[in-house]
LUMLUM-361791 format. One record per residue: residue number from 1; x, y negated, z negated of N, C-alpha, C in turn. Coordinates in steps of 0.05 Angstrom, whole numbers, plus 5000, padded with zeros to 4 digits. Atoms other than C-alpha are relative to their C-alpha. Example, Ala and Ser with C-alpha at 12.3 -4.5 7.8 and 13.67 -1.06 7.14 Angstrom:
// residues 2
num_n.east_n.north_n.up_ca.east_ca.north_ca.up_c.east_c.north_c.up
1_5018_5024_5000_5246_5090_4844_5018_4976_5000
2_4984_5024_5001_5273_5021_4857_4985_4978_4986
END
This chain:
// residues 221
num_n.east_n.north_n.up_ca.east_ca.north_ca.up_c.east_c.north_c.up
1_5028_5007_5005_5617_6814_3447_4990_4981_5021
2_5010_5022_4989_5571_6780_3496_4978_4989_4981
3_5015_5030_5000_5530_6716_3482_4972_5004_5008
4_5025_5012_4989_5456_6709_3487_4988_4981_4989
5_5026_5024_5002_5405_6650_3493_4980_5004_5012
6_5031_4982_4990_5333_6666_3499_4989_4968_4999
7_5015_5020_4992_5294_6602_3528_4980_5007_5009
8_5026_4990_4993_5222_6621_3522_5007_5029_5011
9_5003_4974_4988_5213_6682_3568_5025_5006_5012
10_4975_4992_4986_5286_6680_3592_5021_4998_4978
11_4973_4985_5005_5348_6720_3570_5024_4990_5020
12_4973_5005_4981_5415_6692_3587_5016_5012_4986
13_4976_4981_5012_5475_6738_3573_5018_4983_5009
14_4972_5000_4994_5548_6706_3573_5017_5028_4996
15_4988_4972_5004_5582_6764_3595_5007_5004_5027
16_4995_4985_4975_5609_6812_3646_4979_5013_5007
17_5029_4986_4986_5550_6844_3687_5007_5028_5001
18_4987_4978_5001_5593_6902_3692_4995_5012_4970
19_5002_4985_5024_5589_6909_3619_4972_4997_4976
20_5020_5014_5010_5526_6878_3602_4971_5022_5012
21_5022_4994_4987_5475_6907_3654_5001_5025_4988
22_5003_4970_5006_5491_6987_3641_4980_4994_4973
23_5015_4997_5028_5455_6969_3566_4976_4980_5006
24_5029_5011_4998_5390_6932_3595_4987_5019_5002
25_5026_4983_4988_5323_6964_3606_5003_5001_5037
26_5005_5007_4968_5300_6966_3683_4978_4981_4998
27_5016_5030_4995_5264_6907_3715_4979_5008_5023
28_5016_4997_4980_5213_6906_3764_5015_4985_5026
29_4993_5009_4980_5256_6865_3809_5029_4991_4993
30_4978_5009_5002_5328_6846_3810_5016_4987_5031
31_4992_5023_4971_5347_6790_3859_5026_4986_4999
32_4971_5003_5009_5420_6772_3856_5013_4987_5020
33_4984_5013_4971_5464_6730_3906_5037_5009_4988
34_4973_5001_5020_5538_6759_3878_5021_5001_5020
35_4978_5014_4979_5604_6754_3913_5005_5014_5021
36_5002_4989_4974_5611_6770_3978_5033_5009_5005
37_4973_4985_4990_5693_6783_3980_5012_4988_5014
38_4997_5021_4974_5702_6726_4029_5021_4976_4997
39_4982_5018_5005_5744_6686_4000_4988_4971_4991
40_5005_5023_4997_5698_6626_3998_5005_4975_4980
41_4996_5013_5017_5707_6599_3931_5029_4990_4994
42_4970_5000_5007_5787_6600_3943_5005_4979_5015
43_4996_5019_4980_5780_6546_4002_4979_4979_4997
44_5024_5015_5001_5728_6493_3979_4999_4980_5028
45_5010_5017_4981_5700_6449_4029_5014_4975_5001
46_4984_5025_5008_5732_6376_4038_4979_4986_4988
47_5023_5016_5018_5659_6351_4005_5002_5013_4966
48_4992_4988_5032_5671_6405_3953_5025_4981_4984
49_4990_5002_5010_5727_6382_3937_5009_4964_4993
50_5002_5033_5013_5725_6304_3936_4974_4999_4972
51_5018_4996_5029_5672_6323_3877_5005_5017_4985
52_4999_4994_5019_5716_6358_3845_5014_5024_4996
53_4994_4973_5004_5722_6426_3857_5025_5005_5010
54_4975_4986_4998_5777_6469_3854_5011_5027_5007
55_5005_4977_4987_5801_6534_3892_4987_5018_4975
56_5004_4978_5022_5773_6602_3842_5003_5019_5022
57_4995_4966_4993_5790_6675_3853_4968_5016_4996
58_5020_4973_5008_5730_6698_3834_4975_5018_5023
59_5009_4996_4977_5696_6709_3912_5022_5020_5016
60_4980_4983_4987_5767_6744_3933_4984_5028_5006
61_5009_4977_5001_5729_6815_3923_4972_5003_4994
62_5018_4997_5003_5666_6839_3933_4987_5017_4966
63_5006_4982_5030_5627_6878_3871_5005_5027_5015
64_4991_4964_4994_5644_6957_3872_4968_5014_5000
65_5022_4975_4989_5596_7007_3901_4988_5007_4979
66_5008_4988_5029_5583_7031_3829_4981_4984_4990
67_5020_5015_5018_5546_6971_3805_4982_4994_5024
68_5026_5002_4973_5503_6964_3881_4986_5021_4991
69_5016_4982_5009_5484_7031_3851_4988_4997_4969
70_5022_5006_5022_5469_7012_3786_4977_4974_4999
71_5025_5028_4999_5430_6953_3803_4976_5009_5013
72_5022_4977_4982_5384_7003_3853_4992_5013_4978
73_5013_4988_5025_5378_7040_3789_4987_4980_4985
74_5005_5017_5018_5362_6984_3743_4975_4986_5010
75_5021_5017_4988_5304_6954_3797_4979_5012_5008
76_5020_4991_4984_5238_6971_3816_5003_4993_5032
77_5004_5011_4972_5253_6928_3876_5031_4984_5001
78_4959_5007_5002_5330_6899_3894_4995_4987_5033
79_4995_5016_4979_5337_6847_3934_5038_4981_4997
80_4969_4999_5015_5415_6829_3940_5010_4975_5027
81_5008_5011_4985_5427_6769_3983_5038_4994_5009
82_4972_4991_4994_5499_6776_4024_5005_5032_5004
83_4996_4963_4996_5487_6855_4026_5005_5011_5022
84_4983_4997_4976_5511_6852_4099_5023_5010_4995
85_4970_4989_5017_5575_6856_4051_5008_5023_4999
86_4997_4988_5018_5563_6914_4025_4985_5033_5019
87_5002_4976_4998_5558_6987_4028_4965_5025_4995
88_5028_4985_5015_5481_7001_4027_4974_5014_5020
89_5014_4977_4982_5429_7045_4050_4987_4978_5025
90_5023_5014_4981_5388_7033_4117_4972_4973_4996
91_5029_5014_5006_5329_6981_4113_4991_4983_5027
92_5001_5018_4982_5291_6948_4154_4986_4970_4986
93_5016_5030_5018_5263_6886_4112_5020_4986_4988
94_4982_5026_5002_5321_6840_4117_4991_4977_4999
95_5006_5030_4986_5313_6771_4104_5022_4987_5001
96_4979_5021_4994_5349_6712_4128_4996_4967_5000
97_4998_5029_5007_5361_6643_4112_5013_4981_5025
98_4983_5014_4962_5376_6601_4183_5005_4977_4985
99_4996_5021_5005_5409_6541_4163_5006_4976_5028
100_5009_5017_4984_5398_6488_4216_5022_4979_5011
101_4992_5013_4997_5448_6446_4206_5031_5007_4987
102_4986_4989_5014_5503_6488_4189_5027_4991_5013
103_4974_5006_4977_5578_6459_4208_5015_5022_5008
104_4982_4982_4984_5624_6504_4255_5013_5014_4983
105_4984_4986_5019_5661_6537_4189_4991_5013_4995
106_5020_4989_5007_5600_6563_4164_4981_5007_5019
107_5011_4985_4992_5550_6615_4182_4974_4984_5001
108_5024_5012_4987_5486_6595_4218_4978_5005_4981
109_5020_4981_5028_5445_6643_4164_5013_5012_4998
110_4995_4990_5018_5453_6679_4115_4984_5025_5001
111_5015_4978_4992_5426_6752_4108_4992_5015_4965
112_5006_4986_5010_5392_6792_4049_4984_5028_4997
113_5008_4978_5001_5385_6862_4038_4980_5012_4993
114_5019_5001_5020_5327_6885_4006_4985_5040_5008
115_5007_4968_5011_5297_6962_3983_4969_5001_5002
116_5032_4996_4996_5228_6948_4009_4992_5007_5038
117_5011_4986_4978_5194_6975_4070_4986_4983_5021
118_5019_5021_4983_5172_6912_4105_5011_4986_5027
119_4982_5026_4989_5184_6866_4165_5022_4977_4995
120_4987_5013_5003_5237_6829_4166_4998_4973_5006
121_5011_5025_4996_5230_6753_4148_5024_4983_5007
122_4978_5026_5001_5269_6689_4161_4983_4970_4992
123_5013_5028_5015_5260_6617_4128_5019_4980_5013
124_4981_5014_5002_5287_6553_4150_5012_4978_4989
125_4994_5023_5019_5328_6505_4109_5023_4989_5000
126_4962_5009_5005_5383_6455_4119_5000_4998_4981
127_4988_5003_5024_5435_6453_4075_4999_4972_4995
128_5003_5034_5013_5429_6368_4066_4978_5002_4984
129_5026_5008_5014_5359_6382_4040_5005_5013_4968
130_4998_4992_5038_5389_6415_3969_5016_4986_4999
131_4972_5012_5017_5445_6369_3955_4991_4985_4980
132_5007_5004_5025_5398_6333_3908_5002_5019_4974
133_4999_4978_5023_5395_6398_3864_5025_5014_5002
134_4984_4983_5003_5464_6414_3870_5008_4993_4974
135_4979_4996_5029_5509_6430_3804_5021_4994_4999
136_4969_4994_5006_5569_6439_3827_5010_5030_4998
137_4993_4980_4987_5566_6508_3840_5009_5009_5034
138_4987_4998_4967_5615_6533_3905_4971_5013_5015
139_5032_4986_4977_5549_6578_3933_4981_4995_4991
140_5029_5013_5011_5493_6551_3897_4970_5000_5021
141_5030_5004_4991_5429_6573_3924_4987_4990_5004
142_5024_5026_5003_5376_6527_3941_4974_5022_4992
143_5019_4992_5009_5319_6534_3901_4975_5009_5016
144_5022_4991_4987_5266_6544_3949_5010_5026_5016
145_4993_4970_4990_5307_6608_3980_5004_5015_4974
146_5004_4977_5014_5307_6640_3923_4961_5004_4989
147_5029_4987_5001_5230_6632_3906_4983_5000_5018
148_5014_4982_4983_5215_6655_3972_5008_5023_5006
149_4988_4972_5003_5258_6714_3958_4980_5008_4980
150_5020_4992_5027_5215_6721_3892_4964_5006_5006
151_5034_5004_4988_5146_6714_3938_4996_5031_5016
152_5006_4979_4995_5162_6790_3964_4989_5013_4993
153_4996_4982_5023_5159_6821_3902_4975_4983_4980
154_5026_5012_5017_5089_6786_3875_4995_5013_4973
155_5012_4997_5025_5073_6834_3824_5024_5005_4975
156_4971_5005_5018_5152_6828_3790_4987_4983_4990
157_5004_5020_5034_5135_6801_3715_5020_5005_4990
158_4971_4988_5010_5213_6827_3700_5019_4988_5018
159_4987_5005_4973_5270_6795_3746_5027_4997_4987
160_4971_5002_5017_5347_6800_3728_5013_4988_5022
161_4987_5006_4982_5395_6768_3770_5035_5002_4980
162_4968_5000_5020_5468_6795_3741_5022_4980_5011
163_4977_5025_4983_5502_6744_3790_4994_4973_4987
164_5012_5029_5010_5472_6682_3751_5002_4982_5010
165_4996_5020_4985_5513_6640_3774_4992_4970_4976
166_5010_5014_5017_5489_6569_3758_4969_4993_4994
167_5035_4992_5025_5410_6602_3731_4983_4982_5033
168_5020_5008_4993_5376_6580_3800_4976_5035_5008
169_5034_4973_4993_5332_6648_3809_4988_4997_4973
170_5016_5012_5030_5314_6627_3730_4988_4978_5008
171_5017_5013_5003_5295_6567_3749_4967_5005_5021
172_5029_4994_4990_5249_6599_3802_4979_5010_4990
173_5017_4978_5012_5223_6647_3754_4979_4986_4973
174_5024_5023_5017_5207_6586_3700_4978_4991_5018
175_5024_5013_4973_5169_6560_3760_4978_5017_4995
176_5020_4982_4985_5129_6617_3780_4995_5016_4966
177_5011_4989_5021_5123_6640_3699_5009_5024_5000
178_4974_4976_5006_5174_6700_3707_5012_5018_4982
179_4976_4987_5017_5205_6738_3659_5031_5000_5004
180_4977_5004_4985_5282_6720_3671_5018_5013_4981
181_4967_5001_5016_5347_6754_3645_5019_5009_5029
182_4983_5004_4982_5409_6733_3675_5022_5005_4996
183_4978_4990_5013_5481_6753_3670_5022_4981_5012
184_4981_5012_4992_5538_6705_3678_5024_4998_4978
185_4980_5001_5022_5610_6709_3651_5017_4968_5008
186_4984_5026_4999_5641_6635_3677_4983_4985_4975
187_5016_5005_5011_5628_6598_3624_4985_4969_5005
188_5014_5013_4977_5615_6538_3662_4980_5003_5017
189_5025_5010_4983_5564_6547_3706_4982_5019_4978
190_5019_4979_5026_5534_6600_3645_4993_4973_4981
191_5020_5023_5006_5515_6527_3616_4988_4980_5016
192_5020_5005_4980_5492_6504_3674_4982_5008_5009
193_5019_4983_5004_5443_6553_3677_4978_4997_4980
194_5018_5007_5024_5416_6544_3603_4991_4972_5006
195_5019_5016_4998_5402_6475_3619_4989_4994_5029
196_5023_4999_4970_5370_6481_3684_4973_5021_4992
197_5031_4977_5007_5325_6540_3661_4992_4984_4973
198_5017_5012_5018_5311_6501_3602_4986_4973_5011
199_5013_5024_4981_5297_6439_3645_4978_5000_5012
200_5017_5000_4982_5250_6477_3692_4977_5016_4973
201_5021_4987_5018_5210_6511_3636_4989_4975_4981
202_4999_5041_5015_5209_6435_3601_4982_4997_5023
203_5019_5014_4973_5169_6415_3664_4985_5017_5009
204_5028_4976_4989_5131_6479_3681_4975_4994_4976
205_5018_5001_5013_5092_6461_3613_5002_4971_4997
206_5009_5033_5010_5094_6388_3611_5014_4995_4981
207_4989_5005_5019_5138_6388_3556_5026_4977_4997
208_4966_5013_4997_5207_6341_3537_5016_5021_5009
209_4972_4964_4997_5271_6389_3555_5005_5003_4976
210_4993_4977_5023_5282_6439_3513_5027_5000_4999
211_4972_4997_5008_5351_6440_3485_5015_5026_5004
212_4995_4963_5007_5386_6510_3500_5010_5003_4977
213_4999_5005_5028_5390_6540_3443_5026_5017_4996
214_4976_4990_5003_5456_6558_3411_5009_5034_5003
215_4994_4956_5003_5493_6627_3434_5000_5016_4972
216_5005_4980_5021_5481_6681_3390_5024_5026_5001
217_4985_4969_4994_5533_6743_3384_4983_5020_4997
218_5009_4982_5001_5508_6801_3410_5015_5020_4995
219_4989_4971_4991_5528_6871_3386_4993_5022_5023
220_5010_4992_4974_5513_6891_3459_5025_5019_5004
221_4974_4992_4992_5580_6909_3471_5022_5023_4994
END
């Protein structure tokens, strides 16, 4: 059985995406950052890890061809960010994330795939400028690259991200008034997520934070 918590306009599934997504509707956009295969989460950083962190398996292997195709199915629009990774059709409307200040281990930018017909963009953003908003997630997105991933796809009122992670394309989507469901099976950063999207929807209306509200069993499964 997976887990949901519905925070206002957003759906969070604890679950496998693998076994979760096949039984959603389709979205108008599905924006996802999921594991690239790289190993990265198995070698943390020496900053990672003076705060904490600890190797995980769960970056060893990329996702299977099968679910790049069902997520193309499941999206009006599919933006997949790491899809350099991956096994997917031609495009030319790549974007890329230049990171500025990126040390010698790590990649200068970052690259996203995307199923739309446009020029290809780039943004730039050191990585020092998110360490305020980090979690504690090993790849943790910065918030402003994902809602300028979300600024392609203007008329997306639907947005899934099955990689969840720890809920920052939710919190873009509280931002920008979104529709969000997200799919995460750690269950760690899967409450890091509920209260960040409940955090950013708490401050999109002026409100106190919203408490996430207790998982629910779903017969999804």
């Amino acid at each position: 059985m997976a887990e949901k918590v519905v925070i206002r306009n957003a759906e969070l599934w604890h679950g496998d995406c693998r076994e979760v997504l096949p039984l959603l509707p389709r979205f108008d956009l599905v924006l996802t950052d999921p594991p690239y295969g790289i190993g990265f989460a198995a070698q943390p950083t020496d900053y990672q890890r003076k705060n904490g962190m600890k190797p995980a398996d769960w970056d060893n292997a990329p996702a299977p061809d099968w679910l790049m195709g069902l997520m193309r199915e499941k999206a009006g629009t599919l933006i997949v960010w790491g899809g350099n990774y991956y096994s997917l059709p031609p495009t030319r409307g790549w974007l890329a994330w230049r990171k500025p200040d990126a040390p010698p281990s790590m990649a200068d930018l970052e690259l996203a795939w995307t199923s739309m017909d446009m020029n290809s963009k780039m943004l730039e953003q050191s990585i020092s400028a998110t360490n305020a908003e980090r979690v504690g997630h090993p790849t943790q997105k910065p918030l402003r690259v994902m809602a300028w991933s979300l600024s392609f796809a203007p008329d997306a009122q639907t947005v899934c991200d099955p990689f969840m992670g720890s809920g920052t394309t939710g919190v873009a989507c509280a931002q920008l008034g979104r529709a969000f469901t997200g799919i995460e099976r750690d269950r760690k950063y899967f409450d890091m997520a509920c209260e960040r999207i409940a955090k950013a929807h708490a401050q999109g209306t002026l409100l106190p934070p919203e408490e996430p509200r207790q998982p629910v069993q779903e017969g999804l499964l």
